[in-house]
C-alpha positions as CSV (number, residue, x, y, z in Angstrom):
1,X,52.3,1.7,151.5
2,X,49.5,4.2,152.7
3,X,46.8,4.4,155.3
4,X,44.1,1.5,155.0
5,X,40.2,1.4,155.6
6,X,39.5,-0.7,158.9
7,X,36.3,-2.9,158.2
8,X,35.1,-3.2,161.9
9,X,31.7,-5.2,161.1
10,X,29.1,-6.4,159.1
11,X,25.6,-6.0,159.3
12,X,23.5,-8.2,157.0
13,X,19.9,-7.0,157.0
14,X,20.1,-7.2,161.2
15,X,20.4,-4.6,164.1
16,X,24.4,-4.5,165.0
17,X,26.1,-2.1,167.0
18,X,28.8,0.0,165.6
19,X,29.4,1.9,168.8
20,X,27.2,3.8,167.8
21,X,23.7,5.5,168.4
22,X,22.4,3.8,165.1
23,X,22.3,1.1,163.7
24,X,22.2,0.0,160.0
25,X,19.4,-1.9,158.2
26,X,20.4,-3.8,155.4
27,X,23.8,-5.0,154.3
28,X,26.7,-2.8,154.8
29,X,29.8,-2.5,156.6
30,X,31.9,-0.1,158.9
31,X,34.9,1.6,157.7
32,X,37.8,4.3,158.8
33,X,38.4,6.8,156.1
34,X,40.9,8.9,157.7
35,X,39.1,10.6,161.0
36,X,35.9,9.7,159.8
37,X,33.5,6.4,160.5
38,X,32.0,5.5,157.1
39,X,29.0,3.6,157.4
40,X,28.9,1.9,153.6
41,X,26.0,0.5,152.1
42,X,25.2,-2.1,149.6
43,X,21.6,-0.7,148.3
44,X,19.6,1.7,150.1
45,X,20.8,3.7,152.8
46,X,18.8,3.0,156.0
47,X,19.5,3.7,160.0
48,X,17.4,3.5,162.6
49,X,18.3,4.3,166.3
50,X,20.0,1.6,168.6
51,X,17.5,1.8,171.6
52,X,14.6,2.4,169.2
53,X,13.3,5.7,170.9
54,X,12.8,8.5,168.9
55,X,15.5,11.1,168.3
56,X,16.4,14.5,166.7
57,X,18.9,13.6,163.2
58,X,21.3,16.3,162.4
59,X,23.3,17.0,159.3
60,X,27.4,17.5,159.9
61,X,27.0,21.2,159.3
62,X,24.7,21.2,162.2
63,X,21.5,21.5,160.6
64,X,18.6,19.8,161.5
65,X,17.6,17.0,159.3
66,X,14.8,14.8,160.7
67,X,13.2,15.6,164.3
68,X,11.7,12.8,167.1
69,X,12.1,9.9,164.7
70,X,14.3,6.5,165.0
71,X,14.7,5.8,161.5
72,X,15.6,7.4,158.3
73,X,16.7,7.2,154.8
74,X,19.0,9.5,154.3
75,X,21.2,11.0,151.5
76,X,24.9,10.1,151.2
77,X,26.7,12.6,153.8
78,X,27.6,13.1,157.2
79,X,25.4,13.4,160.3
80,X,24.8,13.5,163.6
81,X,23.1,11.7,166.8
82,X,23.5,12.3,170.2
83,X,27.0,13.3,170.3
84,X,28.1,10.9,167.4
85,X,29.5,11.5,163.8
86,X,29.8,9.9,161.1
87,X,28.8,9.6,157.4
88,X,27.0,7.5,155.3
89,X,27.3,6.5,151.3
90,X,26.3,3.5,149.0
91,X,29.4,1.4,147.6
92,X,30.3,2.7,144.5
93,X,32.8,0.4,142.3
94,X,35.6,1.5,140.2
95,X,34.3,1.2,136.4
96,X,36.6,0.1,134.0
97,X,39.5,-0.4,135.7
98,X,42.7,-1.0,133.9
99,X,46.3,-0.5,134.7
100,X,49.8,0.1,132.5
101,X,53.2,-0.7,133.9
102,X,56.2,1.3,133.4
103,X,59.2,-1.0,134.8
104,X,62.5,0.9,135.4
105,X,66.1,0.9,136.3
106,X,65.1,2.0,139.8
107,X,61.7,1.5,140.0
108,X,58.4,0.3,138.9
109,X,55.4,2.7,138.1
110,X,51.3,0.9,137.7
111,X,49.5,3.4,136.6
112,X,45.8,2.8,137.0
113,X,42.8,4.1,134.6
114,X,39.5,4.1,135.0
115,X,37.1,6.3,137.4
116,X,38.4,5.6,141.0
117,X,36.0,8.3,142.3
118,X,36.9,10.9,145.1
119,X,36.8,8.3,148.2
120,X,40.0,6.2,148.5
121,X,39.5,2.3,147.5
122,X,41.7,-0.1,149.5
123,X,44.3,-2.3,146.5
124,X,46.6,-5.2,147.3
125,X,48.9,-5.9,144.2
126,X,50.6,-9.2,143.8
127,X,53.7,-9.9,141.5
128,X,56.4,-12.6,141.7
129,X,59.8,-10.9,142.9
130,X,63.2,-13.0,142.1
131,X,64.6,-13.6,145.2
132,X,68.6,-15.3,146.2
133,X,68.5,-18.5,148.1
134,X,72.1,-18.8,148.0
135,X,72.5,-21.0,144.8
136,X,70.1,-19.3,141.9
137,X,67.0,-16.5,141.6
138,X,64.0,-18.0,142.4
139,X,60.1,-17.0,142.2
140,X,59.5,-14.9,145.7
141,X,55.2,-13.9,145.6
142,X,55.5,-10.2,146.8
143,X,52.0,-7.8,147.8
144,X,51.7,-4.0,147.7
145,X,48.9,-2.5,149.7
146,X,47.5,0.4,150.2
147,X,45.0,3.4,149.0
148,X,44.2,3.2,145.3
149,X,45.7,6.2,143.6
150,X,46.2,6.8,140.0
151,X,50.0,5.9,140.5
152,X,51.5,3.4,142.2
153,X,55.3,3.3,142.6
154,X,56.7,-0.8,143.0
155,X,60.4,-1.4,143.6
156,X,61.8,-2.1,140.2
157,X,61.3,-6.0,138.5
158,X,64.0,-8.3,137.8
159,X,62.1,-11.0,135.4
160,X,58.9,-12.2,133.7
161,X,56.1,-11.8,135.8
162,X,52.0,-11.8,135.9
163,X,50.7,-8.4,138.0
164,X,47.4,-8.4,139.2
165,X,45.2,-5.3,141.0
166,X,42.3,-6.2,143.3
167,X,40.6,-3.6,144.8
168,X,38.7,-2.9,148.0
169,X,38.9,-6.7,148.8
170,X,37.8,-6.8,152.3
171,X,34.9,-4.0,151.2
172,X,33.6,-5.9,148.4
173,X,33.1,-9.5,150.8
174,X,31.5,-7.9,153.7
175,X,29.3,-6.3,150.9
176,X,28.4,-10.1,150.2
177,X,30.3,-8.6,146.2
178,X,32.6,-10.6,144.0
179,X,36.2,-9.7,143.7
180,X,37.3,-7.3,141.4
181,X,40.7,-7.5,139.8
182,X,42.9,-7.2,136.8
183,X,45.8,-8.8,135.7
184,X,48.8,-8.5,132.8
185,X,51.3,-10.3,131.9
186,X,54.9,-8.7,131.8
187,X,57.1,-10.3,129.3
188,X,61.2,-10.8,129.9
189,X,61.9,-8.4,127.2
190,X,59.8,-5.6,129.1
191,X,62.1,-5.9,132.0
192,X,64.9,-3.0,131.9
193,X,66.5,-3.8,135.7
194,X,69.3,-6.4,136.2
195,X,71.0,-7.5,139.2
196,X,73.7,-10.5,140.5
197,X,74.9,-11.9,143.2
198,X,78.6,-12.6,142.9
199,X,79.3,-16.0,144.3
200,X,82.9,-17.6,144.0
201,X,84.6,-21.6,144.3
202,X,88.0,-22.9,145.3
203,X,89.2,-25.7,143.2
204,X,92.3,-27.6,143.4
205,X,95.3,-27.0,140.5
206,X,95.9,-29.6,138.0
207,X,99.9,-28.5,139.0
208,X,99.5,-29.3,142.7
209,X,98.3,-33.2,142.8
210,X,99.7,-33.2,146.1
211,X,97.2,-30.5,146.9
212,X,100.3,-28.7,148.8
213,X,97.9,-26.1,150.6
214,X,94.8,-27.8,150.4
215,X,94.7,-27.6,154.1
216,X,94.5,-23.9,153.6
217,X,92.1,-23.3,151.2
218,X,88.1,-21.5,151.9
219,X,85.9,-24.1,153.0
220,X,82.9,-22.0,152.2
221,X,81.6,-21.4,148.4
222,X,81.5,-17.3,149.2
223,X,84.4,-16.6,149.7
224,X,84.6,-14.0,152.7
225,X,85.7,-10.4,152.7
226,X,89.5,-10.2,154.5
227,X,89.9,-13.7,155.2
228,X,93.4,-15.0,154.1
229,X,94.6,-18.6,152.0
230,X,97.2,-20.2,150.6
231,X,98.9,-19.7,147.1
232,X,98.1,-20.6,144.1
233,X,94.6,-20.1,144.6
234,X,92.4,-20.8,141.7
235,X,88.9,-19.7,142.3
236,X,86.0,-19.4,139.8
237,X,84.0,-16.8,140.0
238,X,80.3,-16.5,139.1
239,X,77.9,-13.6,138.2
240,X,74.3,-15.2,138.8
241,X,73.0,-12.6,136.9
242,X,69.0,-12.2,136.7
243,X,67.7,-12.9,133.3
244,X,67.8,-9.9,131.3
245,X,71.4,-9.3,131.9
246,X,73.5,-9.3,128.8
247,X,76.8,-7.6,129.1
248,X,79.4,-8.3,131.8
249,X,82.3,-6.6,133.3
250,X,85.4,-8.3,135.7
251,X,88.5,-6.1,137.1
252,X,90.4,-7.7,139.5
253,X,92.6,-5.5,141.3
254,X,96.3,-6.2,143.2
255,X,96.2,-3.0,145.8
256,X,95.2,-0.2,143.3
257,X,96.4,-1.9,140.1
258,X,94.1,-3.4,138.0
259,X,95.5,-7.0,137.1
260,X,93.0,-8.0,134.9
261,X,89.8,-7.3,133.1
262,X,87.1,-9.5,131.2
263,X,83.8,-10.1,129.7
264,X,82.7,-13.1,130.3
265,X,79.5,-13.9,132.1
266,X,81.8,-16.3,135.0
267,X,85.9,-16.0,134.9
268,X,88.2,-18.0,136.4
269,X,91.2,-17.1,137.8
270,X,94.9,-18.4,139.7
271,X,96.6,-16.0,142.5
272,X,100.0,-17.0,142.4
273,X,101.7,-13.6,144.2
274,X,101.0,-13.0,148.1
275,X,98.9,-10.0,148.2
276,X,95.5,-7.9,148.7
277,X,93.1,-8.6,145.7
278,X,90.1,-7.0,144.8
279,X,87.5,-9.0,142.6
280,X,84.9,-6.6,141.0
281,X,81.6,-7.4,138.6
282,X,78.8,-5.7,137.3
283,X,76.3,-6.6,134.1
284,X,73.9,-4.7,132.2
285,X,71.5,-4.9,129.9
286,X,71.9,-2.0,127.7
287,X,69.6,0.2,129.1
288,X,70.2,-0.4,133.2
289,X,73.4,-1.3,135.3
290,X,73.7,-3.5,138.4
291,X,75.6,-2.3,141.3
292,X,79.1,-3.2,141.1
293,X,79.5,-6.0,143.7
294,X,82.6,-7.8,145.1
295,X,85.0,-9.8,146.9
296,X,88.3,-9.6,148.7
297,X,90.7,-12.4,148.2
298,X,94.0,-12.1,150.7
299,X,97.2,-14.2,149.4
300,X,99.4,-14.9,152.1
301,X,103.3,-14.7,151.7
302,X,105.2,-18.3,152.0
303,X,106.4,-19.7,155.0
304,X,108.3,-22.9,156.3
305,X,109.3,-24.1,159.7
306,X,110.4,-27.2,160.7
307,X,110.7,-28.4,164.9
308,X,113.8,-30.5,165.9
309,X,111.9,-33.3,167.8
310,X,108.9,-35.7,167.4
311,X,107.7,-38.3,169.6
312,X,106.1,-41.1,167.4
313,X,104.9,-43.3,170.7
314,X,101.2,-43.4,169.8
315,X,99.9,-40.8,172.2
316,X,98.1,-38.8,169.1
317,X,100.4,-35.9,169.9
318,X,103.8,-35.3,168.0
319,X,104.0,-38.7,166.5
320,X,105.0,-37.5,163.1
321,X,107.7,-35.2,161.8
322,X,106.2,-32.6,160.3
323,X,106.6,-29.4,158.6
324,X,104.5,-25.7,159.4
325,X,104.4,-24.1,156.1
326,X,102.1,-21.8,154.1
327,X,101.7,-20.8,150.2
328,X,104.3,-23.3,148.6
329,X,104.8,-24.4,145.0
330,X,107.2,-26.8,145.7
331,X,108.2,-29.4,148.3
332,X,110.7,-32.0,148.7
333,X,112.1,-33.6,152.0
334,X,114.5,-36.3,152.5
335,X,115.4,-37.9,155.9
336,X,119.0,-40.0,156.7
337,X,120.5,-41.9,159.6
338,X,123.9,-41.4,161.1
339,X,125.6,-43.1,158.0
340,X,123.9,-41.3,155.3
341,X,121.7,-43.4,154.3
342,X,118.5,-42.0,153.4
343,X,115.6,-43.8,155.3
344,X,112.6,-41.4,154.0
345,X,111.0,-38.9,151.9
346,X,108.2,-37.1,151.0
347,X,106.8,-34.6,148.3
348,X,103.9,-33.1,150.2
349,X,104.1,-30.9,152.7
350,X,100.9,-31.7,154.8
351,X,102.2,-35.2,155.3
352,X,105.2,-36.2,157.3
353,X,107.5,-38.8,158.4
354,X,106.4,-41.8,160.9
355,X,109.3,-42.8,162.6
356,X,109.3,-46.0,161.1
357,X,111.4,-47.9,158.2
358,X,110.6,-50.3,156.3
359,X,107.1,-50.6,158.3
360,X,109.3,-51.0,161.5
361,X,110.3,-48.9,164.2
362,X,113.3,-46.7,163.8
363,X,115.9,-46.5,166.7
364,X,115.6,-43.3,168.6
365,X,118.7,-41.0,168.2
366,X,118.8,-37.9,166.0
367,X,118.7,-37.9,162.3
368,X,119.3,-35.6,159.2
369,X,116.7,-33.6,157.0
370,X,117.3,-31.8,153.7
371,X,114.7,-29.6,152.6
372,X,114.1,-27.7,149.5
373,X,111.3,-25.8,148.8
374,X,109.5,-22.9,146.7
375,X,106.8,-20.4,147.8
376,X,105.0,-18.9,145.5
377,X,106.1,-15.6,146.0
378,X,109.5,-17.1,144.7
379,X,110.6,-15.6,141.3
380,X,109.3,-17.4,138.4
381,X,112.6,-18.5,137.3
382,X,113.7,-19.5,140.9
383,X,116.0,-22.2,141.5
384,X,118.3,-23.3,144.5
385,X,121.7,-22.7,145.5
386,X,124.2,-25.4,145.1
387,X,124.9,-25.0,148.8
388,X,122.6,-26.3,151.5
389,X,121.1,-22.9,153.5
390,X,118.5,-21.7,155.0
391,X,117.2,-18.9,153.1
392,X,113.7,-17.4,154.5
393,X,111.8,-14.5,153.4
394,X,112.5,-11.3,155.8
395,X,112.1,-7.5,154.7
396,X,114.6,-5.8,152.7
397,X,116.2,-9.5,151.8
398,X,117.6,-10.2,148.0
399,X,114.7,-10.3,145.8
400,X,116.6,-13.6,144.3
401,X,116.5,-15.8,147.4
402,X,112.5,-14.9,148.3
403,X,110.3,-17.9,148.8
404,X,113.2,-20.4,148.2
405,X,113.8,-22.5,150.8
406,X,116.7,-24.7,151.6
407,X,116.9,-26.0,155.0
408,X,119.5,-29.2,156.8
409,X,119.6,-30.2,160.3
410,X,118.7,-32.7,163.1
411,X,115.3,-34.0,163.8
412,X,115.5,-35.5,167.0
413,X,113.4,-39.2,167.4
414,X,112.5,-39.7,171.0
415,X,109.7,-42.2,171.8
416,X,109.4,-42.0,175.5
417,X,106.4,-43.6,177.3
């Protein structure tokens, strides 16, 4: 989050060079407080120069502190050698640390009390964050770092978690110093921020056991933003709220109309019209609001076409007589031979005709097809004509004859090679 100390080495009652013209005695360790090299000390402060000749020792105001000497014991402060900075202090901890946390719609603030003194002490802060692996919230570990200020701002919590504060870490084990940390415990019923992740399933209806546009239907659990499927779609949709959610709100809209609304924590819902839906859901808690998320759902209108040959020889190509359709309700097709005798039918629209009768080969030649069929952009109330027509859905047509279907003619059987 902010600017870090460097620890560049440890010195443990030894001569080590810093890159520098002195060198510590005793335990400490190099750090980078801003511009500066901090040379920290566990106990005493004690330098001496790298070469071991004598030297002149100057204070950072430019005063002369110690003349023709290679080691002192100096105050904390800054100084100079040669043309080197840098400064010099013994480790002071932070006494009585403790820490309150504040958890928000937006955000979470740790506020820390204690004396943290007027140099900056390095903190990592650990906390389990929810996380979505596409089928529930689990535990995710999460880590702020950074300088330790009085207030620490965390993105905001979505369930039950331990926190815990550690400060100056990698100061405290160069310093050969046990880790210093605190930890609480935040409860469910402290946590004020909710979110979901809107997830959503295609089932089959109980009134299609054919499963008439199963063929047609998502394949994926989310569904996806703009695709288009086959009516009547039921899909159930799910909230997967984080735990302290414990209101819910649905709208599904058809264009800019709202169809429906509800308050139930998953809904589950049939599109039967051809159209552009909009499926929106949020949840609170009372105090904080998700962000409204959503999915698009794109009915297509009905459709049925039927070819006028089919080549059942074996080849994997053509061998059936079948229909190309899209969003019906209802199906029927029957098949007879020059003398009207029917030789085959069939109730669902994904499967077709053989070519054989009887579990033997028909005779090539032409035959006739009836067809009568429903979309599901078809009135409610729709029924056929007592005379055999084609009747397909175009612009501007008779709202009465939209989505029925009722189609005659030749289906040619040709086997060939």
């Amino acid at each position: 989050m902010k600017r870090l100390f460097s620890i560049v080495f440890l010195s443990l009652v030894a001569a080590v060079s810093y890159a520098l013209p002195v060198e510590c005695v005793g335990t400490a360790t190099q750090v980078i407080d801003g511009n500066d090299t901090v040379l920290v000390f566990r106990d005493e402060i004690h330098l001496k120069t790298s070469d071991g000749q004598p030297t002149d020792w100057y204070k950072g105001d430019g005063s002369l502190y110690a003349s023709g000497v290679d080691e002192i014991y100096p105050d904390e402060g800054c100084y100079r050698v040669g043309g080197s900075h840098f400064c010099v202090q013994l480790y002071k901890g932070i006494d009585d640390l403790a820490f309150t946390v504040e958890t928000g719609c937006e955000n979470t603030i740790v506020r820390v009390t204690g004396d943290i003194g007027s140099r900056a002490h390095t903190y990592s802060l650990s906390y389990n964050a929810l996380a979505w692996n596409t089928e529930e919230w689990v535990d995710s570990a999460a880590q702020e770092t950074g300088d330790l200020m009085n207030t620490i701002l965390l993105p905001p919590l979505y369930g039950p978690t331990p926190i815990t504060l550690c400060y100056d870490a990698e100061v405290r084990s160069a310093l050969g110093l046990d880790s210093a940390c605190v930890e609480v415990d935040l409860p469910l019923d402290s946590i004020k921020a909710v979110k979901m992740e809107l997830t959503s399933l295609a089932t089959a209806r109980e009134d299609d056991p054919h499963g008439n546009n199963e063929r047609n239907r998502p394949t994926s659990q989310t569904l996806i933003a703009g695709s288009e499927y086959s009516g009547p779609l039921e899909i159930a949709f799910y909230s997967n709220p984080t735990p302290g959610a414990q209101y819910y709100f649905w709208a599904i809209y058809k264009s800019a109309e709202r169809v429906v609304t509800r308050n139930d924590r998953d809904i589950r819902y049939t599109f039967s019209e051809p159209g552009a839906y909009r499926v929106v859901c949020a949840v609170n808690n009372g105090s904080c609001s998700s962000d409204s998320s959503e999915v698009n759902v794109q009915i297509s209108e009905s459709y049925l076409a039927v070819p006028n040959v089919f080549t059942p020889n074996g080849d994997g190509k053509n061998d059936e007589f079948r229909v190309a359709y899209r969003s019906l309700r209802e199906f029927h097709c029957w098949v007879y031979n020059r003398w009207g005798k029917l030789v085959y039918e069939w109730t669902d629209p994904s499967k077709g005709w053989d070519g054989t009768i009887n579990g033997r080969p028909a005779a090539e030649g032409a035959y006739y097809y009836v067809i009568r069929a429903l979309g599901t952009d078809a009135a409610k109330n729709a029924g056929y004509m007592s005379k055999i027509a084609y009747t397909k859905k175009k612009v501007g047509a008779d709202e009465s004859v939209i989505g029925i279907y009722q189609m005659s003619g030749d289906i040619n059987l040709i086997r060939g090679k």
